[in-house]
C-alpha positions in Angstrom: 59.6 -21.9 32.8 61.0 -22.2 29.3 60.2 -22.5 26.3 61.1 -23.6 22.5 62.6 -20.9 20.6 63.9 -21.1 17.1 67.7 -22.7 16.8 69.3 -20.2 14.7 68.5 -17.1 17.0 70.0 -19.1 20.0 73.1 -19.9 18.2 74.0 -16.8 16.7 73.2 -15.1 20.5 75.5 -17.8 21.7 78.2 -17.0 19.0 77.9 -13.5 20.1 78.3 -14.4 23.9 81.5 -16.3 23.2 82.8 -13.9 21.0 82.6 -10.9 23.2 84.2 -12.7 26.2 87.1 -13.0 23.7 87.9 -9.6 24.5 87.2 -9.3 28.5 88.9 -9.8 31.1 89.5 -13.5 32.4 87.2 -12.8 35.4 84.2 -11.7 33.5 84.0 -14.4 31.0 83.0 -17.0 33.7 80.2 -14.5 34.3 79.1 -13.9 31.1 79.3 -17.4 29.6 77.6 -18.7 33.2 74.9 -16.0 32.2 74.9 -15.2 35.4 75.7 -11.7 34.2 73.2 -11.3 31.6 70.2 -12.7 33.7 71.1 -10.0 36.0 71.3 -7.4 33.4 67.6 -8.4 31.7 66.6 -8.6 35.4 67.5 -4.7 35.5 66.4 -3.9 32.5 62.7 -5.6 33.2 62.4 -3.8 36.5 63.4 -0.4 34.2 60.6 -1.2 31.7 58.2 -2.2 34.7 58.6 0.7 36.9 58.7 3.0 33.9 55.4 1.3 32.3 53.7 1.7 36.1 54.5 5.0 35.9 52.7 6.1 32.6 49.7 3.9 33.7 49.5 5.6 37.2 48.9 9.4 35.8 45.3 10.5 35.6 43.2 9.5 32.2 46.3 7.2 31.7 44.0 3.9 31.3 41.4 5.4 30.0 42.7 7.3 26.9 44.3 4.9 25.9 42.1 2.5 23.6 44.6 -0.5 23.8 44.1 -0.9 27.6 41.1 1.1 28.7 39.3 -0.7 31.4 35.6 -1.7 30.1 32.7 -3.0 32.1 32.8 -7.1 32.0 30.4 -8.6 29.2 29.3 -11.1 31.9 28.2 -14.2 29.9 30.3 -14.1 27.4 30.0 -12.2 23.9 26.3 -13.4 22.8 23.4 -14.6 24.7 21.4 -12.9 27.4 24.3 -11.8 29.6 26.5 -10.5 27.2 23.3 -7.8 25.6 22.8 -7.0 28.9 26.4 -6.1 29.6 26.7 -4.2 26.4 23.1 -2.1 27.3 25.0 -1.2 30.2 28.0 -0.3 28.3 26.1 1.9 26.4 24.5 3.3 29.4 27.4 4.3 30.7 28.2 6.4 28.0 25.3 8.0 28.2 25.8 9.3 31.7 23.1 7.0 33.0 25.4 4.8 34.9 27.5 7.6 37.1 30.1 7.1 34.8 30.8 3.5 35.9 33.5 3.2 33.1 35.7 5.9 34.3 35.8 4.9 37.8 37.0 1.5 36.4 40.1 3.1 34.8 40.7 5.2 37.4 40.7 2.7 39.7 43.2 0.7 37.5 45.9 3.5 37.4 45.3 3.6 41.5 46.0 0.3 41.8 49.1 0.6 39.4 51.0 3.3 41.0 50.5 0.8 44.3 52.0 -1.9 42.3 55.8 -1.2 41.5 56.9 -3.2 44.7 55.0 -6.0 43.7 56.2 -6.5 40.7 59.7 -5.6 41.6 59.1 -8.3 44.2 58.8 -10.9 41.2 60.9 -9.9 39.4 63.9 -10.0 41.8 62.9 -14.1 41.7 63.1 -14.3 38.3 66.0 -17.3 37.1 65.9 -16.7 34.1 67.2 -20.0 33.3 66.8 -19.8 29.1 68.4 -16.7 28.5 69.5 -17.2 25.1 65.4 -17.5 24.5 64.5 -14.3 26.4 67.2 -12.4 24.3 65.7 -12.6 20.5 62.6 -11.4 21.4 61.9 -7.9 22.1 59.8 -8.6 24.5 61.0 -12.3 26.0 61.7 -11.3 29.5 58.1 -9.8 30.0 56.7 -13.1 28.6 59.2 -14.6 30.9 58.1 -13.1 33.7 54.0 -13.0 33.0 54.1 -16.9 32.0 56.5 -17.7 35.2 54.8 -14.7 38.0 51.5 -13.9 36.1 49.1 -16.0 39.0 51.4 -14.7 41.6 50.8 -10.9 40.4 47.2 -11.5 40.0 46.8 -12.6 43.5 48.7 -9.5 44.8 47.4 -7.4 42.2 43.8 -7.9 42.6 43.7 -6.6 46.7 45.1 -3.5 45.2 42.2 -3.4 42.5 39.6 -3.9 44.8 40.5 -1.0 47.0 41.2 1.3 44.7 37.4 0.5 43.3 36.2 1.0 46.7 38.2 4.5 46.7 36.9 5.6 43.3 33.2 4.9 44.1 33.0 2.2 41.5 31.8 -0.4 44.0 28.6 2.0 45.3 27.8 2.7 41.7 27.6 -0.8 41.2 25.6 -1.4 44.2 23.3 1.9 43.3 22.4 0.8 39.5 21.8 -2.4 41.3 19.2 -1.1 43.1 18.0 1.2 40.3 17.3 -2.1 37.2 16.9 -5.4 37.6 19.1 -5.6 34.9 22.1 -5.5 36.4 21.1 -8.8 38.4 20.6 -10.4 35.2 24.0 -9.4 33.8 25.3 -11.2 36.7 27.9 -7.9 37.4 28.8 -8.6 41.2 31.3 -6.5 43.0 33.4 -10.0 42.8 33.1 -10.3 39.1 34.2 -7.1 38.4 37.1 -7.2 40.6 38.3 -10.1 38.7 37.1 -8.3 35.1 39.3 -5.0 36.0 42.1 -7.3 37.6 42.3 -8.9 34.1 42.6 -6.0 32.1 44.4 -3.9 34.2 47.2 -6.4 33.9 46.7 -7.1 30.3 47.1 -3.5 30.1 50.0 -3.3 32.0 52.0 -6.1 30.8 51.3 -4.5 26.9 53.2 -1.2 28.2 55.9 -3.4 30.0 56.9 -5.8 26.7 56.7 -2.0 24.8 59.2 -0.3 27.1 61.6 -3.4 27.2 61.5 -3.2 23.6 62.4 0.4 23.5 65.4 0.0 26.5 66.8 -3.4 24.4 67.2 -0.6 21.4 69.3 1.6 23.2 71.4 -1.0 25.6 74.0 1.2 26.6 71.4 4.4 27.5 68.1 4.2 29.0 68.5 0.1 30.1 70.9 1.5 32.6 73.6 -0.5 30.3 72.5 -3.9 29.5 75.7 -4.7 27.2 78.0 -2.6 29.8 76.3 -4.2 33.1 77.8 -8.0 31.2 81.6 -6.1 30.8 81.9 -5.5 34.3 82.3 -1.3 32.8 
């Protein structure tokens, strides 16, 4: 999948290609003008940021102290209306300890899943073409849009298995079924152990891609350090 990027950032990445393979060796130019080379290099560098960001997410707390991506209980139709107040009273519930602490098992079952997940996203991003390179490069974080917009339904479907036992394994499922049984409320919120599946899914990647597109950012700073040498992987060094 591409997409349209803004011509000056392509031709000055371009210039900068053609320049470089000015000073390499014959047999690493038709690599690195092919961008054969480089694909494999951001491919590297993307599995880096992606193991490194599954890491991080995978430690206890990790999802839920952290406000950007902590896993919240689905506001099942929508933000107004009946559904949504009845999500948010159960929200607020939870905070209050009311709810055996529903909100928590939710995150915790989101860094399960995660420290499950490296091979599948290795997996996809081994397929990756990345056939607009010049595109991927001038953003910090192109090959993570590259790869969610290309592999996101792919790592949703493999993603979600992983969410749904690690609910199971965290309790989250029987709290679920046990408020269930407690209020009728929940019934009208419409929170089935389907829906939330999908609702954690959701956010548990959103969350995940966020700390991906960070971490490539951070390994595209330092090229020749942490990224495992995305300049020196191109020079054949």
């Amino acid at each position: 999948m591409s997409q349209a990027f803004p011509t000056q950032p392509r031709r000055a990445f371009l210039a900068g290609v053609i320049a470089a393979a000015l000073y390499v060796p014959i047999s690493a130019r038709a690599q690195i003008l092919s961008g054969t080379g480089l694909g494999s290099s951001l491919t590297g560098l993307l599995g880096k940021a992606s193991d490194s960001s599954l890491d991080k997410l995978s430690q206890p707390g990790a999802f839920y102290n952290d406000p950007a991506v902590r896993i919240l209980l689905p506001l099942i139709g929508g933000s107004s209306g009946m559904g949504g107040t009845l999500g948010k009273l159960l929200g607020g519930a939870d905070k209050l300890g009311l709810t055996d602490g529903i909100t928590r098992k939710l995150n915790d079952a989101a860094g399960f899943a995660a420290k499950e997940a490296k091979p599948v996203f290795r997996a996809a991003i081994d397929k990756l073409t990345l056939a607009d390179v010049p595109g991927i490069v001038s953003q910090n974080n192109g090959a993570t849009q590259y790869l969610r917009q290309s592999s996101g339904d792919v790592l949703r479907g493999k993603f979600r298995p992983l969410i749904d036992s690690a609910l199971t394994k965290v309790g989250a499922f029987k709290a679920i079924d046990s408020l269930s049984k407690k209020s009728p409320l929940l019934g009208l919120t419409g929170v089935t152990r389907d829906k939330l599946g999908n609702s954690v899914t959701d956010q548990a990647l959103n969350g995940i891609f966020s700390y991906i597109g960070a971490e490539e950012g951070r390994l595209r700073a330092d090229p020749l350090g942490k990224a495992g040498g995305l300049l020196k992987g191109i020079l054949g060094n």
